[in-house]
PyMOL Python script that loads the backbone (N, CA, C, O; Angstrom):
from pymol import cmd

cmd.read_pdbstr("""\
ATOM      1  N   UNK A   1      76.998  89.757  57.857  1.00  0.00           N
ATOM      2  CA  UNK A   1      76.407  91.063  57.915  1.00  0.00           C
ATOM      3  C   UNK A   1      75.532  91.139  59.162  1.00  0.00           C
ATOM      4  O   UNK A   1      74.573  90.394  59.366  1.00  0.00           O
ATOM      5  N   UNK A   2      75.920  92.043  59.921  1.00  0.00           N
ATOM      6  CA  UNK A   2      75.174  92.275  60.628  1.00  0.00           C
ATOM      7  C   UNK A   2      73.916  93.185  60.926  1.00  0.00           C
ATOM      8  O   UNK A   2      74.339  94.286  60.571  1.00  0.00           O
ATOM      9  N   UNK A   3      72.938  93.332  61.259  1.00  0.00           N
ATOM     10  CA  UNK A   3      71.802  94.322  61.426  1.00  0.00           C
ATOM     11  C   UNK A   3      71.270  94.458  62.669  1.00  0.00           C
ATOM     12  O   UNK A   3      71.128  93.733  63.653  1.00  0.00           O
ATOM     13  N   UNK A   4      70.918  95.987  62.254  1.00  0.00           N
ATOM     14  CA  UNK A   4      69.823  96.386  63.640  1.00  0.00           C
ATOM     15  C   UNK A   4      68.655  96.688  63.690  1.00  0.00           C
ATOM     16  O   UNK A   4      68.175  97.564  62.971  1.00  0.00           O
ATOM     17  N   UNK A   5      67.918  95.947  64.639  1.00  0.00           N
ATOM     18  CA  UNK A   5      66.455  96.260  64.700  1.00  0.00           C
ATOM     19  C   UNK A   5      65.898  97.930  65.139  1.00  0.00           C
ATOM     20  O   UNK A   5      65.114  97.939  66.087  1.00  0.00           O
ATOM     21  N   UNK A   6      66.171  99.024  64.654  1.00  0.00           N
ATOM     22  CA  UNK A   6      65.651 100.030  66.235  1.00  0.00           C
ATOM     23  C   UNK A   6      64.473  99.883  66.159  1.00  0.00           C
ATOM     24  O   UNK A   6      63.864  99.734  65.100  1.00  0.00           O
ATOM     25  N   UNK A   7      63.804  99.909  67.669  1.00  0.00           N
ATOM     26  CA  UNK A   7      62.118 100.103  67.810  1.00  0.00           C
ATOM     27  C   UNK A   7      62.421 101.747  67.651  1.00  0.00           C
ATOM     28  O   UNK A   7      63.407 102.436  67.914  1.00  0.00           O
ATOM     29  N   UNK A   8      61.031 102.058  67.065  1.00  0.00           N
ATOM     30  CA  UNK A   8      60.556 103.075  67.178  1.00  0.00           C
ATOM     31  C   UNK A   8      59.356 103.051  68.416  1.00  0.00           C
ATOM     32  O   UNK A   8      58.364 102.323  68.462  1.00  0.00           O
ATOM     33  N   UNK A   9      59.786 104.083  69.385  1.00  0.00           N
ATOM     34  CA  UNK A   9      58.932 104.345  70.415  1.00  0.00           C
ATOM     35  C   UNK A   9      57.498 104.489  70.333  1.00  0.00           C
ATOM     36  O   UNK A   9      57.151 105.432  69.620  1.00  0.00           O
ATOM     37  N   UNK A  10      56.090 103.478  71.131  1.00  0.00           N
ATOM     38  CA  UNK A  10      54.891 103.798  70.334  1.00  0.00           C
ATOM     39  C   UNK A  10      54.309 105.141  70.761  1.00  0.00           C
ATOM     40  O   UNK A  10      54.551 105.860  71.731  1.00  0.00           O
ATOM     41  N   UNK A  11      53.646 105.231  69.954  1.00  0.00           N
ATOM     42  CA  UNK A  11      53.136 106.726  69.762  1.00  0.00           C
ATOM     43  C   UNK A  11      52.181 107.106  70.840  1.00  0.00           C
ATOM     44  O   UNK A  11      51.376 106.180  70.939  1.00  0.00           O
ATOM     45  N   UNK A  12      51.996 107.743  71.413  1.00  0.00           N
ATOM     46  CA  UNK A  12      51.122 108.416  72.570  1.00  0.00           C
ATOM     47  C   UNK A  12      49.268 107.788  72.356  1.00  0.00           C
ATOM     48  O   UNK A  12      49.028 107.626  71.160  1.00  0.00           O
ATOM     49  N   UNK A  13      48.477 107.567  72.956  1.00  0.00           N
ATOM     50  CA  UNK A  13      47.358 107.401  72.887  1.00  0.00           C
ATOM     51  C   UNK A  13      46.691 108.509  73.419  1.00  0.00           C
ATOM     52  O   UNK A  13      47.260 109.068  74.357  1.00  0.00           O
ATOM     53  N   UNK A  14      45.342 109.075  72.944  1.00  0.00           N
ATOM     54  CA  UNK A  14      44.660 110.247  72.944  1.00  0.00           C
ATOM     55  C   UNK A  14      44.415 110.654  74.834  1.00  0.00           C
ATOM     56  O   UNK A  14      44.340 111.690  75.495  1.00  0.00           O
ATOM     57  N   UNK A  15      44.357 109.061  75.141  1.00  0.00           N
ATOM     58  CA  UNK A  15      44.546 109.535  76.574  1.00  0.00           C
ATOM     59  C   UNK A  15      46.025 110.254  77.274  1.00  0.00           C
ATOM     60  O   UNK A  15      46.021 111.296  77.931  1.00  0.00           O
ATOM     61  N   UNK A  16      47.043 109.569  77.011  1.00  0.00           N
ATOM     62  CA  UNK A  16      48.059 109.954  77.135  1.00  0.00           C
ATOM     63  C   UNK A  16      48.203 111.554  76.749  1.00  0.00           C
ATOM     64  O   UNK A  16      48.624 112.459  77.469  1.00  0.00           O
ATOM     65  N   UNK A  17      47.712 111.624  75.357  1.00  0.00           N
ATOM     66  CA  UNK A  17      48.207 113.058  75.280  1.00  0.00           C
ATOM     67  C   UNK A  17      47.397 114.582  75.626  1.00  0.00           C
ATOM     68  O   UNK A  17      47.731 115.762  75.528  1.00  0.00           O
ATOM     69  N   UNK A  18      46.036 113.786  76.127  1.00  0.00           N
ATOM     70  CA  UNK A  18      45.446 114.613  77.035  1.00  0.00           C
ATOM     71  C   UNK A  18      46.051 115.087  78.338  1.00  0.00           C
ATOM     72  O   UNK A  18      46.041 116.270  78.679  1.00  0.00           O
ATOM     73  N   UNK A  19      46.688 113.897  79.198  1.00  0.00           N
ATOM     74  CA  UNK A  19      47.190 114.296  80.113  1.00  0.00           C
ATOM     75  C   UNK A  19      48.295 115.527  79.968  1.00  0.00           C
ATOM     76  O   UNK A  19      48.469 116.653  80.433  1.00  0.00           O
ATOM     77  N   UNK A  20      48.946 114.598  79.014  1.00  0.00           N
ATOM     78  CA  UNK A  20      50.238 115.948  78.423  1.00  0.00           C
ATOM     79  C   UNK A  20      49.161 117.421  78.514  1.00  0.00           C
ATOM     80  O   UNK A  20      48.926 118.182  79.452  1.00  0.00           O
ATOM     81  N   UNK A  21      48.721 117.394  77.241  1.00  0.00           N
ATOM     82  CA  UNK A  21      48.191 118.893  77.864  1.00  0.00           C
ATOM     83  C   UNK A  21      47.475 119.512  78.809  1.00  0.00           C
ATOM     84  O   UNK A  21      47.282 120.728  78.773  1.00  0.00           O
ATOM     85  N   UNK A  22      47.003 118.718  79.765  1.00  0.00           N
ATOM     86  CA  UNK A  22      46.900 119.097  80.880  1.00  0.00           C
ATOM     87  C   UNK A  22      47.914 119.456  81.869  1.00  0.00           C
ATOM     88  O   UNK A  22      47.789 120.387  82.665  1.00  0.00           O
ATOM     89  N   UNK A  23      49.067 118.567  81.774  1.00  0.00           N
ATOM     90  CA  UNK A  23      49.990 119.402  82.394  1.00  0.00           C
ATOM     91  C   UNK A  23      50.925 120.591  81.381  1.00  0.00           C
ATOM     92  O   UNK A  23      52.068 121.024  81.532  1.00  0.00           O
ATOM     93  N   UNK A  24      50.045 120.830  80.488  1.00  0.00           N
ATOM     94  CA  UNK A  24      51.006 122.218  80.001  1.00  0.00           C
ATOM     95  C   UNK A  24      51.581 122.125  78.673  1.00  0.00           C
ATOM     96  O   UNK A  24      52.445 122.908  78.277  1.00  0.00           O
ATOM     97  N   UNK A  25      51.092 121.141  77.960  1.00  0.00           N
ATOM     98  CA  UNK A  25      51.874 120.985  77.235  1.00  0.00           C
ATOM     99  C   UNK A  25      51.234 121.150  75.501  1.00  0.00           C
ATOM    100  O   UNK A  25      51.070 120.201  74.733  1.00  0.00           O
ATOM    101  N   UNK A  26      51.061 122.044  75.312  1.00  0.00           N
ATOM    102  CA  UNK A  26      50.436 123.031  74.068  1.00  0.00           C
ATOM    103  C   UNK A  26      50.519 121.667  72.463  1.00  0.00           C
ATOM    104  O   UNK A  26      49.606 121.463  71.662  1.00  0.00           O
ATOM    105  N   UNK A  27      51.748 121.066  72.478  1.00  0.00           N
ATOM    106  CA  UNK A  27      52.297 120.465  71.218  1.00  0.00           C
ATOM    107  C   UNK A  27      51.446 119.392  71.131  1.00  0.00           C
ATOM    108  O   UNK A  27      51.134 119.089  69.980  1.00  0.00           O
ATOM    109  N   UNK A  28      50.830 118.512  72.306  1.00  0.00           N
ATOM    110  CA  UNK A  28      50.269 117.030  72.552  1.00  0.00           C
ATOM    111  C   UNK A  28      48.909 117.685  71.787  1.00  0.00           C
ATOM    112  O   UNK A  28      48.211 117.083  70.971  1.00  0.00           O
ATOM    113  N   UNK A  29      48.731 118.944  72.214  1.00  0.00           N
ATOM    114  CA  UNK A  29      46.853 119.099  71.158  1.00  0.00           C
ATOM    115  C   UNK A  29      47.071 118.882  69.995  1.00  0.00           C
ATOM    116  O   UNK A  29      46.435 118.027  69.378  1.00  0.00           O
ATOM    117  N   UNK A  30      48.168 119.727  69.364  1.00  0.00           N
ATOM    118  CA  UNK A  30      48.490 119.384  68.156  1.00  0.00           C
ATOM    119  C   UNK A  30      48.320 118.663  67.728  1.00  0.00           C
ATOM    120  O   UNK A  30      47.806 118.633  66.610  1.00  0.00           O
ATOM    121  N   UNK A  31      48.784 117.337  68.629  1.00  0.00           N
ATOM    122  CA  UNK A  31      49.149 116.004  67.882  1.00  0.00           C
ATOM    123  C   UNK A  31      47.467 115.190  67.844  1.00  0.00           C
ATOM    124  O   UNK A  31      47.195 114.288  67.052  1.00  0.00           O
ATOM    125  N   UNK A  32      46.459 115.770  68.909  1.00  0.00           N
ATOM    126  CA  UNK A  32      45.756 115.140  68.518  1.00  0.00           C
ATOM    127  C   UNK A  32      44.338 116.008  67.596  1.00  0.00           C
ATOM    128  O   UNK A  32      43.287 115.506  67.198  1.00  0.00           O
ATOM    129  N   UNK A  33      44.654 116.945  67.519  1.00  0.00           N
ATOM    130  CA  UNK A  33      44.152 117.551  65.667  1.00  0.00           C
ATOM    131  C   UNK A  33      44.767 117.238  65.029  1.00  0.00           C
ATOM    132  O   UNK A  33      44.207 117.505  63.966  1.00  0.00           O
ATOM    133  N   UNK A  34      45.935 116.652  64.741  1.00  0.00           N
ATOM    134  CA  UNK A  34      46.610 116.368  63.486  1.00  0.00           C
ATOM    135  C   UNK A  34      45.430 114.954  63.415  1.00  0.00           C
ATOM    136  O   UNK A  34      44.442 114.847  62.689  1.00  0.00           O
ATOM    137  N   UNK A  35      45.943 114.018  64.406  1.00  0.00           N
ATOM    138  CA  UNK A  35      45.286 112.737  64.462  1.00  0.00           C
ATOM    139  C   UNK A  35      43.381 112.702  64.315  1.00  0.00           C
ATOM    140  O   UNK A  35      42.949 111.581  64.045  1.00  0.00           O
ATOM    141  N   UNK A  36      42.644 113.469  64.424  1.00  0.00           N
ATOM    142  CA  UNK A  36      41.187 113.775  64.336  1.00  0.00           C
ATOM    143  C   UNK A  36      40.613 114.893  63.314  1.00  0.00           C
ATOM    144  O   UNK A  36      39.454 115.179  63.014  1.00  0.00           O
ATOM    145  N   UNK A  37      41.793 115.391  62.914  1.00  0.00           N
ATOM    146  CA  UNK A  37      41.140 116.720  61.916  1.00  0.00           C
ATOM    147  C   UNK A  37      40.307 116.253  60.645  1.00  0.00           C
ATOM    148  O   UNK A  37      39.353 116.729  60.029  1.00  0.00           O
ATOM    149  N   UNK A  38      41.161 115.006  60.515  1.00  0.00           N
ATOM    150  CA  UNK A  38      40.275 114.562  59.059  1.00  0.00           C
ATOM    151  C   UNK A  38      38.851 114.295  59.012  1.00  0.00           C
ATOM    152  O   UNK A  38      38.076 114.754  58.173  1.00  0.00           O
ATOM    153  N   UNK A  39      38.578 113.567  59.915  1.00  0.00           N
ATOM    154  CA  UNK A  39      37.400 112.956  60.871  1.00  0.00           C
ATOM    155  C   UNK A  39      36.380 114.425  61.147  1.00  0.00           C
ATOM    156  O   UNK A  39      35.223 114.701  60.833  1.00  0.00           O
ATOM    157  N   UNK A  40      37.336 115.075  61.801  1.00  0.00           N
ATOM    158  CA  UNK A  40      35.920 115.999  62.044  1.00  0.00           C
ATOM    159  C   UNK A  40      35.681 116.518  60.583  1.00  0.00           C
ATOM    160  O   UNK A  40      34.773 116.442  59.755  1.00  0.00           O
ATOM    161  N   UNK A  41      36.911 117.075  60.659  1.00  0.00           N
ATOM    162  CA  UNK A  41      36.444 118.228  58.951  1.00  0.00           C
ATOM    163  C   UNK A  41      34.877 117.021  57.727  1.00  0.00           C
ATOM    164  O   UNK A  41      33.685 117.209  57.484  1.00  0.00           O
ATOM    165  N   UNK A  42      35.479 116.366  57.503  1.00  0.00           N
ATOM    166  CA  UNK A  42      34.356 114.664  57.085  1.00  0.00           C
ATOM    167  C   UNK A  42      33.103 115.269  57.512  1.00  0.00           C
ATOM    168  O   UNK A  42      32.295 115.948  56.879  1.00  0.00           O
ATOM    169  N   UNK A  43      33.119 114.818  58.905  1.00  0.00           N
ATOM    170  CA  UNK A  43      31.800 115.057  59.419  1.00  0.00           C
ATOM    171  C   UNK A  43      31.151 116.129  59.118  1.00  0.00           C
ATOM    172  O   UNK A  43      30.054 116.145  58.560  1.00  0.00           O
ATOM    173  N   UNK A  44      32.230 117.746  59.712  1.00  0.00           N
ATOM    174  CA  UNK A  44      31.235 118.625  59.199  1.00  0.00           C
ATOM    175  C   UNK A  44      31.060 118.985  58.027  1.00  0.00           C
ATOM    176  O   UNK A  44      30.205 119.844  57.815  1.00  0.00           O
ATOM    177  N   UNK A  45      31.690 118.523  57.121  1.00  0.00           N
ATOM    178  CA  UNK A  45      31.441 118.599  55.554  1.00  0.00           C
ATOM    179  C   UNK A  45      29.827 117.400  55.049  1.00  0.00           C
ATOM    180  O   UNK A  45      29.079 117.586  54.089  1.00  0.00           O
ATOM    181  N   UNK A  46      29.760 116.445  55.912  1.00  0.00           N
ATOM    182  CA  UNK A  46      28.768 116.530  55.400  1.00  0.00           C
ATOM    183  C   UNK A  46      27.834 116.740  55.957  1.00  0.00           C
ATOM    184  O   UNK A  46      26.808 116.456  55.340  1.00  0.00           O
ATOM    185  N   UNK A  47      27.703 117.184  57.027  1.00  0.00           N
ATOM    186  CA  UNK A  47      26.572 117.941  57.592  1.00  0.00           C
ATOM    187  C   UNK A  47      26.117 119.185  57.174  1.00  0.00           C
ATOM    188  O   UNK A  47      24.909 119.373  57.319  1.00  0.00           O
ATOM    189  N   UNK A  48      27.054 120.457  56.491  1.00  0.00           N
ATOM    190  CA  UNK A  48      26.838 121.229  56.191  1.00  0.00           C
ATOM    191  C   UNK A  48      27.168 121.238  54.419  1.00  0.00           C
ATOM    192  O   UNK A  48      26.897 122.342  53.947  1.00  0.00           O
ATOM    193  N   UNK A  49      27.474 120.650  53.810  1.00  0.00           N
ATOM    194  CA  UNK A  49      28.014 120.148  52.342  1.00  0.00           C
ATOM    195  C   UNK A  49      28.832 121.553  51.757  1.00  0.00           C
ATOM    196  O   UNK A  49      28.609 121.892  50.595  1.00  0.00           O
ATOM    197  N   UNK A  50      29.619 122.215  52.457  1.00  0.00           N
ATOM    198  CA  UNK A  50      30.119 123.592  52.367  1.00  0.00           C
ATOM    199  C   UNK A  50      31.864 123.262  52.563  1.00  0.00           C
ATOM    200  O   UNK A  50      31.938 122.329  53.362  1.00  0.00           O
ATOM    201  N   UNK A  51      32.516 123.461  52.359  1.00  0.00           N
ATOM    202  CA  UNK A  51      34.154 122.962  52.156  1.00  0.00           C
ATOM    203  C   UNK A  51      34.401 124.611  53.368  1.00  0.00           C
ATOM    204  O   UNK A  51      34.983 124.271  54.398  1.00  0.00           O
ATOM    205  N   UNK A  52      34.144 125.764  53.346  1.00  0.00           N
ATOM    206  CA  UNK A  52      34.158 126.896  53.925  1.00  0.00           C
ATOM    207  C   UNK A  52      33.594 126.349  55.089  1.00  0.00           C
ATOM    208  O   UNK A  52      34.456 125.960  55.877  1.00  0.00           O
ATOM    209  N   UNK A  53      32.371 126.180  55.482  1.00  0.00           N
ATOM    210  CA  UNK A  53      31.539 126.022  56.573  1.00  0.00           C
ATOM    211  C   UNK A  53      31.946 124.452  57.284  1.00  0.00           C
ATOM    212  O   UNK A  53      31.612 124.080  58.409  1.00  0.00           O
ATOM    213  N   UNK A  54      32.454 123.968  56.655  1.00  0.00           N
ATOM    214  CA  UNK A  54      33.435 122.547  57.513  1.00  0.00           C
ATOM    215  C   UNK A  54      34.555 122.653  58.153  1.00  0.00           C
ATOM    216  O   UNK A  54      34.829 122.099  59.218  1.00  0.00           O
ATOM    217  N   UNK A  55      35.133 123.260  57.619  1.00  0.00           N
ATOM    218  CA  UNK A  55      36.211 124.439  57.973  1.00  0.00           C
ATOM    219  C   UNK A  55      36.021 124.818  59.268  1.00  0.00           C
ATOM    220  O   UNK A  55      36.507 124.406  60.321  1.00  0.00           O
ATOM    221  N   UNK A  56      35.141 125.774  58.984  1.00  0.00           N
ATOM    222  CA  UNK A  56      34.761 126.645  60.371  1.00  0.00           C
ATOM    223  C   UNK A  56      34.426 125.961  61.764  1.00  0.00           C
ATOM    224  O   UNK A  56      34.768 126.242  62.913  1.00  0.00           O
ATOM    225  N   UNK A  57      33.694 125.040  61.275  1.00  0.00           N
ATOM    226  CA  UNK A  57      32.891 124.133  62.563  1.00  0.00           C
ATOM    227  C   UNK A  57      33.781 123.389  63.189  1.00  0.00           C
ATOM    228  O   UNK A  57      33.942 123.206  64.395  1.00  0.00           O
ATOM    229  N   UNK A  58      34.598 122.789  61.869  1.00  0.00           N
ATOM    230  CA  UNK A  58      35.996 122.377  62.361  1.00  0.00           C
ATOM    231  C   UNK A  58      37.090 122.816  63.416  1.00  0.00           C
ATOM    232  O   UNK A  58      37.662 122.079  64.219  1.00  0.00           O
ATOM    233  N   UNK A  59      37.241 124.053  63.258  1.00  0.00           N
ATOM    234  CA  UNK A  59      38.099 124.655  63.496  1.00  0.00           C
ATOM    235  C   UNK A  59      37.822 125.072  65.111  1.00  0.00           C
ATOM    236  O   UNK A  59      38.580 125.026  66.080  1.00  0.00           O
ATOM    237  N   UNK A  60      35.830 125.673  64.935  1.00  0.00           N
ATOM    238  CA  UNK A  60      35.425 126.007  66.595  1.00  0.00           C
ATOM    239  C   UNK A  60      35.125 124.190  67.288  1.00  0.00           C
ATOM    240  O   UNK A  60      34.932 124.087  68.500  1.00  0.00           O
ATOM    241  N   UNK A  61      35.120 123.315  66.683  1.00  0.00           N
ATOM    242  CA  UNK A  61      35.343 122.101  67.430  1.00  0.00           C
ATOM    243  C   UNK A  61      36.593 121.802  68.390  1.00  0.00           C
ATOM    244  O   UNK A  61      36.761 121.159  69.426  1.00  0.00           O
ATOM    245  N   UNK A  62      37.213 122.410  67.729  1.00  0.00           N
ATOM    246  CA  UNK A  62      38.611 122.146  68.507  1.00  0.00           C
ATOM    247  C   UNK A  62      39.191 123.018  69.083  1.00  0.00           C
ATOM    248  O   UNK A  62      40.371 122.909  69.416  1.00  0.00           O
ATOM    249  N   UNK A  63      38.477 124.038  69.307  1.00  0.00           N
ATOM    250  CA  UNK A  63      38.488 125.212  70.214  1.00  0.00           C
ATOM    251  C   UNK A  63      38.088 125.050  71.123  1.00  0.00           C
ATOM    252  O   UNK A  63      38.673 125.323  72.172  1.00  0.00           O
ATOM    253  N   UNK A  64      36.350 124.283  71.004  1.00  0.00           N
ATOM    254  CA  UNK A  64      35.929 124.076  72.167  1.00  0.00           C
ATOM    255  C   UNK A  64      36.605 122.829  72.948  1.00  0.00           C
ATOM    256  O   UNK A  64      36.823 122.946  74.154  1.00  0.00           O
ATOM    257  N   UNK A  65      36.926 121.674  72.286  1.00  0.00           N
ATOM    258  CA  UNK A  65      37.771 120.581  72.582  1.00  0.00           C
ATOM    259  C   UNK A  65      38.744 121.460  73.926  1.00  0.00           C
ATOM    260  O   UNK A  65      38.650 121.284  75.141  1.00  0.00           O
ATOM    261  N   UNK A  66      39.514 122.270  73.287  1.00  0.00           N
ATOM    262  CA  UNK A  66      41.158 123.044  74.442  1.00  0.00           C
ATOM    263  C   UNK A  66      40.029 123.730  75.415  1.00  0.00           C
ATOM    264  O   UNK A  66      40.303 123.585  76.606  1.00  0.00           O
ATOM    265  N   UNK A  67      39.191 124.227  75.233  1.00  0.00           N
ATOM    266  CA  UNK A  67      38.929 124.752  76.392  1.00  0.00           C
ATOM    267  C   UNK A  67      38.067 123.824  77.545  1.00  0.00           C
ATOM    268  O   UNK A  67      38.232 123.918  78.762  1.00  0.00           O
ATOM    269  N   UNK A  68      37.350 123.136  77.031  1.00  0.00           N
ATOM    270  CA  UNK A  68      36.727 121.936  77.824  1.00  0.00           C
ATOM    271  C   UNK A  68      37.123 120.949  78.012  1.00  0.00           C
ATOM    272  O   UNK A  68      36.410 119.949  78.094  1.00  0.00           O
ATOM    273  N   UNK A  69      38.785 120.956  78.175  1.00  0.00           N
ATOM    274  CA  UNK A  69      39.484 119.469  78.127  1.00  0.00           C
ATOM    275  C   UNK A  69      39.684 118.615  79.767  1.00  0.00           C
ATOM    276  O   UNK A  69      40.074 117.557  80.261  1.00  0.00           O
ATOM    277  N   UNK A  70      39.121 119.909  80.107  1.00  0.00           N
ATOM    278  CA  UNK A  70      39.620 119.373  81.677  1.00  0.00           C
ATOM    279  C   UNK A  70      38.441 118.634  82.167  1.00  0.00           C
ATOM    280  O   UNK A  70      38.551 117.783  83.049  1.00  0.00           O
ATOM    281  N   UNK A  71      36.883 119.056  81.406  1.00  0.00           N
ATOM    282  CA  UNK A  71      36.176 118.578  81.870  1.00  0.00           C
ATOM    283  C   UNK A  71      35.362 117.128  81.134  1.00  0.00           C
ATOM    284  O   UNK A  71      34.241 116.686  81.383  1.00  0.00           O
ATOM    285  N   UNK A  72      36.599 116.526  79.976  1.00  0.00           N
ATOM    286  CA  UNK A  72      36.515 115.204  79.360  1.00  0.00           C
ATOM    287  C   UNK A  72      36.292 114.181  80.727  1.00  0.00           C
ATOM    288  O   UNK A  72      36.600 114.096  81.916  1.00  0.00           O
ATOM    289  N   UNK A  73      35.492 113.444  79.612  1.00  0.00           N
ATOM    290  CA  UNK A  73      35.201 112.087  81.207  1.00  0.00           C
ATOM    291  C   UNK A  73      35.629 110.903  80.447  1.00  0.00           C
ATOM    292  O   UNK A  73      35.757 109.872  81.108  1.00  0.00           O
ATOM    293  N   UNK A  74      35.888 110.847  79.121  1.00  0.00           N
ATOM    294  CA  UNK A  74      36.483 109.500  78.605  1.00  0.00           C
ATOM    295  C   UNK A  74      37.975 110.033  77.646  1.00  0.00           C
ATOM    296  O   UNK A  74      38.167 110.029  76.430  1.00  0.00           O
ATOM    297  N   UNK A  75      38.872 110.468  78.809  1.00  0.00           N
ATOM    298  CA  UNK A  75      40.127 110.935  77.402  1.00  0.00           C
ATOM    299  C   UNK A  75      40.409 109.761  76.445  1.00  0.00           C
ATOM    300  O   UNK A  75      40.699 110.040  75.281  1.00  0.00           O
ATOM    301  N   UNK A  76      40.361 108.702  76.763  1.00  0.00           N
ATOM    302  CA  UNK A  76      40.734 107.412  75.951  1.00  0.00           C
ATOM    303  C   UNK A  76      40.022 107.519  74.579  1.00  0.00           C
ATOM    304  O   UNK A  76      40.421 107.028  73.523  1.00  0.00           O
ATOM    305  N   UNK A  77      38.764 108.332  74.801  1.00  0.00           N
ATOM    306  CA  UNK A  77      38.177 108.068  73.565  1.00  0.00           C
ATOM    307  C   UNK A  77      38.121 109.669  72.951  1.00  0.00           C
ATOM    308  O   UNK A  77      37.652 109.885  71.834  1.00  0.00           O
TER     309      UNK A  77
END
""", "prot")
cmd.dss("prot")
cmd.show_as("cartoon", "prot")
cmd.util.cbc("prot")
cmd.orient("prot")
């Protein structure tokens, strides 16, 4: 019997997919709110102890994130 190994290609790092959206590319943010949403939403849940208001802060976090991305000084992190 024979078998195959496939690699699965590794996954982009936050730096990497900064660059992506810097050159244009709308889907790479995605990928890194998918990858941080939990984290923030956390945070602002317990800063504000409101499931609504974590939400929100959440949501303008990563608003401000796309619009100030150009002016990140550590994309890695």
């Amino acid at each position: 019997m024979v078998t195959t190994n496939t690699m699965q290609p590794a996954a982009p790092n936050d730096a990497q997919l900064v660059a992506e959206c810097l050159a244009g590319n709308r889907q790479a943010f995605g990928r890194i709110v998918e990858r941080h949403q939990t984290l923030v939403c956390s945070l602002a849940y317990s800063a504000t102890g409101s499931l609504t208001q974590s939400e929100d802060l959440a949501q303008q976090t990563f608003v401000i994130a796309w619009r100030q991305l150009r002016e990140l000084r550590e994309p890695a992190r």
